[in-house]
LONUDREN-661143 format. One record per residue (C-alpha): residue number from 1; residue in three letters; chain; y negated, x, z negated. Coordinates in nm, 2 decimals. Last residue first. Layout:
REM LONUDREN-661143
 pos code unit      Y      X      Z
 NUM  ala    A      Y      X      Z
...
***
This chain:
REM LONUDREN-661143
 pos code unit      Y      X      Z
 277  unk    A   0.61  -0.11  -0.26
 276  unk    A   0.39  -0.29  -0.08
 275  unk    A   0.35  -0.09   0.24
 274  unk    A   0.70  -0.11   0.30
 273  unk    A   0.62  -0.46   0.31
 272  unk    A   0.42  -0.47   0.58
 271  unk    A   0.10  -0.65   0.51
 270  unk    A   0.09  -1.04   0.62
 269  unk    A  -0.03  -1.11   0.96
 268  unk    A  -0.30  -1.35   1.06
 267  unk    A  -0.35  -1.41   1.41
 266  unk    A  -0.18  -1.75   1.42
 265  unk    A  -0.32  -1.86   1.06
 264  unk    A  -0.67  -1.85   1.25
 263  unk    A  -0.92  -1.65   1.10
 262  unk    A  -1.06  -1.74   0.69
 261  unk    A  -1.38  -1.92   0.67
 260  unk    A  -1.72  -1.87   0.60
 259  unk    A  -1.94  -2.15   0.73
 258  unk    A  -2.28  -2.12   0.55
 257  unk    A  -2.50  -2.42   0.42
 256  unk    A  -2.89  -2.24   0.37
 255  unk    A  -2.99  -2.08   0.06
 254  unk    A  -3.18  -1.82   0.23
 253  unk    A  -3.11  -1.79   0.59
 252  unk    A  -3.28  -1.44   0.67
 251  unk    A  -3.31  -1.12   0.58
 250  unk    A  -3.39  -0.77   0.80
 249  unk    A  -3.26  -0.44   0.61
 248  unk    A  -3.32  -0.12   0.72
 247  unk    A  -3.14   0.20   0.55
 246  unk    A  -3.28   0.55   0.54
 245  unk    A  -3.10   0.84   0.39
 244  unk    A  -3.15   1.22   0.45
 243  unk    A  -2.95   1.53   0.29
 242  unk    A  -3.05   1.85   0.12
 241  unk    A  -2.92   1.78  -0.22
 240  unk    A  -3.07   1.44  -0.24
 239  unk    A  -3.32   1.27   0.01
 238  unk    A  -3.47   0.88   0.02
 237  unk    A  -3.57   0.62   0.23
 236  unk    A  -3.53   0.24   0.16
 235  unk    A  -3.64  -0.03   0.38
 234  unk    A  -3.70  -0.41   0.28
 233  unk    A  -3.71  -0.69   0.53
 232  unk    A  -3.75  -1.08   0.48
 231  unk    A  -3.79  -1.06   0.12
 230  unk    A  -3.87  -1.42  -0.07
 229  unk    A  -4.19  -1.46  -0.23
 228  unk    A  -4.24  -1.84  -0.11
 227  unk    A  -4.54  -1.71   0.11
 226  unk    A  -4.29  -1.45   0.29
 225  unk    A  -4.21  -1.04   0.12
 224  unk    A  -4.19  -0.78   0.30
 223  unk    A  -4.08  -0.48   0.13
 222  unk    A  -4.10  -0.13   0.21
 221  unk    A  -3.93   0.17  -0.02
 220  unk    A  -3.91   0.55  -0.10
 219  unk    A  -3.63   0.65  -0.35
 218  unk    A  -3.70   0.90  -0.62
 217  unk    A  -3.43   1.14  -0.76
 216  unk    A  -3.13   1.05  -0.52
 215  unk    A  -2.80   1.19  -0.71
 214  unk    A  -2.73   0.87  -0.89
 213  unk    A  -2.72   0.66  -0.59
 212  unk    A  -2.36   0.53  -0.53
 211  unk    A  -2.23   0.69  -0.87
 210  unk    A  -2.48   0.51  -1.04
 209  unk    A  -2.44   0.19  -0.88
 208  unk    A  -2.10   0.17  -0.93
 207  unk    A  -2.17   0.22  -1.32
 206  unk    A  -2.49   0.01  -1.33
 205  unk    A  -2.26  -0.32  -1.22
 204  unk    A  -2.15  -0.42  -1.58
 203  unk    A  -2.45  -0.33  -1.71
 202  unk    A  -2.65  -0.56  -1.56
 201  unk    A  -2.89  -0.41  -1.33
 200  unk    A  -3.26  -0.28  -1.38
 199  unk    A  -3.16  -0.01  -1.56
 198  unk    A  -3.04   0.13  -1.17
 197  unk    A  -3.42   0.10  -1.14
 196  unk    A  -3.53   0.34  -1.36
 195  unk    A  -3.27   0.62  -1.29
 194  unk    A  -3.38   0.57  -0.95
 193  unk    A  -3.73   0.65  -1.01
 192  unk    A  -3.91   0.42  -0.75
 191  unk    A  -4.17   0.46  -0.50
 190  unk    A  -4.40   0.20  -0.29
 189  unk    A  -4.48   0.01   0.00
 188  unk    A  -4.57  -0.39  -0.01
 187  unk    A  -4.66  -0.59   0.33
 186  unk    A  -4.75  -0.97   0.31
 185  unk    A  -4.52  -1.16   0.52
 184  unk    A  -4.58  -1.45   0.76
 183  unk    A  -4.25  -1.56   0.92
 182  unk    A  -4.16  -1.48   1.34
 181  unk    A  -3.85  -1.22   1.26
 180  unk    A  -4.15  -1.06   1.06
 179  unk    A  -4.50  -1.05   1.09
 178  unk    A  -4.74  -0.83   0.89
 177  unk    A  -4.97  -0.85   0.64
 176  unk    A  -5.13  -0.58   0.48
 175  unk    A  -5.08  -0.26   0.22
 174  unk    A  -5.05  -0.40  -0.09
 173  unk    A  -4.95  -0.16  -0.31
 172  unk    A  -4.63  -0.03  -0.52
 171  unk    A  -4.69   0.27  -0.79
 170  unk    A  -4.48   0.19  -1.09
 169  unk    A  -4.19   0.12  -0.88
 168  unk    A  -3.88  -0.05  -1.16
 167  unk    A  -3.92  -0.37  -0.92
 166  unk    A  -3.73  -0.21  -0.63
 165  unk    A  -3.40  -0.22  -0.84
 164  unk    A  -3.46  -0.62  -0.89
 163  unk    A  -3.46  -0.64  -0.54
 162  unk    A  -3.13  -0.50  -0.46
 161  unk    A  -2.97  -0.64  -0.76
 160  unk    A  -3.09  -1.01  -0.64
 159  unk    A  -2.99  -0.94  -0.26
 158  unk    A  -2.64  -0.86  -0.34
 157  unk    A  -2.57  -0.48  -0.39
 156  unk    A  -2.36  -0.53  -0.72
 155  unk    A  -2.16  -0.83  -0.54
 154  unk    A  -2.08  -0.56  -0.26
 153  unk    A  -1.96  -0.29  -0.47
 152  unk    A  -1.75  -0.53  -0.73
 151  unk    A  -1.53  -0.66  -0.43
 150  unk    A  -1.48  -0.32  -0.29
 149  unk    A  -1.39  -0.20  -0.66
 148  unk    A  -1.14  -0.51  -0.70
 147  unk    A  -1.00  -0.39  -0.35
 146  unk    A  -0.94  -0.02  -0.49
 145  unk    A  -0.78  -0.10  -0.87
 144  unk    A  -0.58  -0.39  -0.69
 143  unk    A  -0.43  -0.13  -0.48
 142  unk    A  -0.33   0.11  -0.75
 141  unk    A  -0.21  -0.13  -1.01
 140  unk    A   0.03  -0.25  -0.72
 139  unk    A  -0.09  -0.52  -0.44
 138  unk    A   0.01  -0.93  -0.44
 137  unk    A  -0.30  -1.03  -0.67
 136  unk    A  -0.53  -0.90  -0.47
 135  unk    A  -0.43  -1.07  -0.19
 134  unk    A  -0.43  -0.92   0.13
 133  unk    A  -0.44  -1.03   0.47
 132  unk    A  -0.42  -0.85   0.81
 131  unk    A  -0.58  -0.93   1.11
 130  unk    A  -0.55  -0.89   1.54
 129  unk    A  -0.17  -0.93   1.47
 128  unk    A   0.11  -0.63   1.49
 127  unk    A   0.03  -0.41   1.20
 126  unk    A   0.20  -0.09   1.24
 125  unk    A   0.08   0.02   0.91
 124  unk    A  -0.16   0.28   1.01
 123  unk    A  -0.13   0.26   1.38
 122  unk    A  -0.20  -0.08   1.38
 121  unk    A  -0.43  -0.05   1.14
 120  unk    A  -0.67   0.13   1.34
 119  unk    A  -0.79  -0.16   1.54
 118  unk    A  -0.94  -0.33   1.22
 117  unk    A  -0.96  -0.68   1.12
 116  unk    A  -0.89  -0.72   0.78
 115  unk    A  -0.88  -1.05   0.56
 114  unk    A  -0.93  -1.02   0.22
 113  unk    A  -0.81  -1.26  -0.09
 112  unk    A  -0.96  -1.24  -0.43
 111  unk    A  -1.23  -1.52  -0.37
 110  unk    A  -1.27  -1.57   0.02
 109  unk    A  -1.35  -1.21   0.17
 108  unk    A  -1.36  -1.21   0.53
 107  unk    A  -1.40  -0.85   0.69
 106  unk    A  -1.50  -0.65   1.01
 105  unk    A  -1.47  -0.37   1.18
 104  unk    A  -1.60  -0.14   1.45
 103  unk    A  -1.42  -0.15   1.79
 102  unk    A  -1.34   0.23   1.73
 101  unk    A  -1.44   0.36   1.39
 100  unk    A  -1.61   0.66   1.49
  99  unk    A  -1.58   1.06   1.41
  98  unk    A  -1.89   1.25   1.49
  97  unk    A  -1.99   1.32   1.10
  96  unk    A  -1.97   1.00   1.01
  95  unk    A  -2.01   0.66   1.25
  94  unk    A  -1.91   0.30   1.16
  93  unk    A  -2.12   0.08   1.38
  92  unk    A  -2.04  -0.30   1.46
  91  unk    A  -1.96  -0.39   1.11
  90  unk    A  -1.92  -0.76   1.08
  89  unk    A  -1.87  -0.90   0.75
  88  unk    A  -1.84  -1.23   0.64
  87  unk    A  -1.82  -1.29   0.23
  86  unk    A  -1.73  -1.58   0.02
  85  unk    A  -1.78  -1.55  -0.39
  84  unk    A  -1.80  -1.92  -0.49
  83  unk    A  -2.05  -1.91  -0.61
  82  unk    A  -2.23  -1.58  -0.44
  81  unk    A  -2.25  -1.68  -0.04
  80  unk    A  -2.31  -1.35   0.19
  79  unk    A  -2.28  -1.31   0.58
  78  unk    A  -2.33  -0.96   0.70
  77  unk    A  -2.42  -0.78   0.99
  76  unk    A  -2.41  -0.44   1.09
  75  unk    A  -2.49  -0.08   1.07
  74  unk    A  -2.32   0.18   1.01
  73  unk    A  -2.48   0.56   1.10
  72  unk    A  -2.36   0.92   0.98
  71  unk    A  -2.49   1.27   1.01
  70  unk    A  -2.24   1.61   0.90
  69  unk    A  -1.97   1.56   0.61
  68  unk    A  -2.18   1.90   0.42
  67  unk    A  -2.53   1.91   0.52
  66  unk    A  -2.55   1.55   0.51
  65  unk    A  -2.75   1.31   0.73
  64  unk    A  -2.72   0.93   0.67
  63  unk    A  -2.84   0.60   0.88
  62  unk    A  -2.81   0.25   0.73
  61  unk    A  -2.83  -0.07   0.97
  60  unk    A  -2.84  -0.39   0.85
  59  unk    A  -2.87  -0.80   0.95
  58  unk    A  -2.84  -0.98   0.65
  57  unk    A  -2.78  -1.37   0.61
  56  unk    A  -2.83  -1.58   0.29
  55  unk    A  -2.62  -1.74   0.03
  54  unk    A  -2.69  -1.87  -0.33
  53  unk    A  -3.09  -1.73  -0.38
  52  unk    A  -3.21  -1.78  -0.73
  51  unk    A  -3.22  -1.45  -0.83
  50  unk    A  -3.41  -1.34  -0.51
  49  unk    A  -3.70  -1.59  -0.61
  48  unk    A  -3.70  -1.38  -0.96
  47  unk    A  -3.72  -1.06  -0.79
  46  unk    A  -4.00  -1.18  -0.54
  45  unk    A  -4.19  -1.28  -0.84
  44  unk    A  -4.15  -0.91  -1.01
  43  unk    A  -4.20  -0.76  -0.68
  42  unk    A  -4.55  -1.03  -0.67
  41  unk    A  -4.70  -0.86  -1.04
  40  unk    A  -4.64  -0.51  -0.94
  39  unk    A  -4.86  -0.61  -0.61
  38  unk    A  -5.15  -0.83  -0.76
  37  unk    A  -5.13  -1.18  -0.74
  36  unk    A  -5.37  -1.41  -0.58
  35  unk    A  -5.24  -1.76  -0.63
  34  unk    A  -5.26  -2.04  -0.35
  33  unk    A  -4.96  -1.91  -0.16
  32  unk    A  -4.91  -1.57  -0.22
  31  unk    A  -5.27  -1.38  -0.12
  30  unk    A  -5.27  -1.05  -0.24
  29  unk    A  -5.46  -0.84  -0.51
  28  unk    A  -5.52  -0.48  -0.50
  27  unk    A  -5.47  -0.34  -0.84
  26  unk    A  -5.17  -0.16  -0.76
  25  unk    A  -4.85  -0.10  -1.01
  24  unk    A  -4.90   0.18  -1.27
  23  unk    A  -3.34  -0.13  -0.16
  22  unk    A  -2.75  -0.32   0.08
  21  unk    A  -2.94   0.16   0.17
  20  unk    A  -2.84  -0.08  -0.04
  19  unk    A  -2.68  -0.35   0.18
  18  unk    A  -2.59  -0.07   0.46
  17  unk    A  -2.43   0.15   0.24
  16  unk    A  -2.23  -0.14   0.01
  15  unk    A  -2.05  -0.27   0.32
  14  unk    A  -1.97   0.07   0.43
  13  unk    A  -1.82   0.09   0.10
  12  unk    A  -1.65  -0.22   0.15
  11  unk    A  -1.48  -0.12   0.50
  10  unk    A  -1.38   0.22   0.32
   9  unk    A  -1.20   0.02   0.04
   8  unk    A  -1.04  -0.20   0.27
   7  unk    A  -0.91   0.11   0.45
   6  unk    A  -0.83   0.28   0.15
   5  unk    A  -0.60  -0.07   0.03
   4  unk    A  -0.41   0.03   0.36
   3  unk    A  -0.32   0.34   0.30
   2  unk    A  -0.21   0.30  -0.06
   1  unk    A   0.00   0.00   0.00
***
C-alpha cells in the first residue's frame, strides 16, 4: 500500500503548495461599503468573512526554485466544500526539477474516501481503470498515517487559515482599487513574520503548517479584497535558504451549491490487493 498511499500523499501536497503558496498597520483609510476602514482594520474583516465561507472555487498556480531539487511549477484548480469535507481537485501542472507528472492529476475527496486519477499508477500498481479508490479505513497504520496527513494539509490551507495568516502583517496599506475577474476590489500589499501568522491557526493545524513554511522568515503578500470583504486574489512571495516561492491565487464562488461527486462506478477500480497487505 506504501506506494500508492505516497502518491495520494504527493497529490495532497501539491494540493497544499498551490492553496498556500493555498497566503503597525496603515493609516490610510479605504472605502468598504459605506464604512471607511483602515487597512489592518479590513484584513481583520476579510478574515472573519473568510471564516464564514462553506465552499468556494480556487483557481492556482505556485512556482518554486531551489538550489537543491532544482525549479518547480503546479498549478491548478480546486473545488472546496468544508461541512461535509468534499474536495475536487484538478492539477494540470505538476513540475519539479525537470521531471513532470504526465496528464497531470487530479483527486475527489468525499469524507475519508479518495479517488485517484493518475496515469502513473498504472505502472505503479498495475491499475487497470482511469481511477482508483481508497478508503482510509481499508489501508495499514502506515497508509492511513499518509492519506489522514493529505486530508489535514488541505483543510489547514482552506481559505479561512490562509487569510487569517495574512492578518499577523503589521505593515499592510492600501494601495488602490483594482478590478478582478470583473468585481470591484480594493488593493492591500503588505509583510508578514511567518512565525506570527502560523499563531494565527488553531493549534491542531500549526504543526503542518510549520513544517510547510517554517523556514520562510518573512512572507510578501497582495490581497484583494470585494465590497463584502471577501478575497478575490491573494499572492504570496517569499525566499528561504536560497530558494524563491510565489504562489497566485484567483477566488471565486463563495458559498455557492457545489456538485462534488465521486467518477463513474465503471471507471472506478479498487486498489490491488497486493498492495494492501
Amino acid at each position: 500500500m506504501r506506494r500508492i498511499t505516497l502518491a495520494i500523499a504527493a497529490t495532497g501536497t501539491a494540493a497544499a503548495l498551490a492553496l498556500t503558496a493555498g497566503c503597525g498597520s496603515s493609516s490610510s483609510p479605504q472605502q468598504l461599503g459605506s464604512v471607511k476602514l483602515a487597512a489592518a482594520e479590513a484584513l481583520q474583516q476579510t478574515a472573519q468573512k473568510a471564516e464564514a465561507v462553506k465552499s468556494y472555487t480556487v483557481d492556482a498556480v505556485a512556482d518554486v526554485s531551489d538550489k537543491q531539487h532544482g525549479d518547480g511549477k503546479v498549478q491548478g484548480r480546486m473545488v472546496y466544500q468544508n461541512n461535509p469535507l468534499a474536495v475536487d481537485l484538478t492539477l494540470d501542472t505538476v513540475d519539479f526539477g525537470g521531471r513532470s507528472l504526465p496528464g497531470g492529476a487530479r483527486a475527489v475527496l468525499l469524507g475519508d474516501t479518495v479517488y485517484v486519477k493518475l496515469d502513473v499508477l498504472k505502472d505503479l500498481v498495475g491499475a487497470t481503470k482511469p481511477w482508483v479508490k481508497a478508503s482510509i479505513s481499508d489501508l495499514d497504520a502506515d497508509g492511513q498515517a499518509q492519506a489522514k496527513d493529505m486530508l489535514s494539509r488541505i483543510q489547514q490551507f482552506d481559505l479561512a487559515g490562509t487569510t487569517s495568516m495574512v492578518t499577523a502583517s503589521k505593515d499592510v496599506k492600501a494601495v488602490g482599487t483594482e478590478s478582478v475577474g470583473g468585481v470591484d476590489t480594493t488593493h492591500y500589499s503588505g509583510t508578514f513574520p511567518v512565525d506570527a501568522a502560523l499563531a494565527q491557526l488553531d493549534p491542531d493545524k500549526r504543526a503542518q503548517a510549520q513544517a510547510d513554511l517554517g523556514q520562510i522568515k518573512d512572507m510578501k503578500f497582495d490581497l484583494w479584497a470585494d465590497a463584502q470583504s471577501l478575497p478575490r486574489k491573494i499572492t504570496l512571495n517569499g525566499t528561504a535558504d536560497g530558494g524563491t516561492f510565489s504562489a497566485t491565487m484567483l477566488f471565486k464562488g463563495f458559498n455557492e451549491p457545489v456538485q462534488i461527486a465521486a467518477p463513474p462506478a465503471d471507471q472506478v477500480g479498487e486498489l490491488p490487493k497486493s498492495t494492501v497487505n
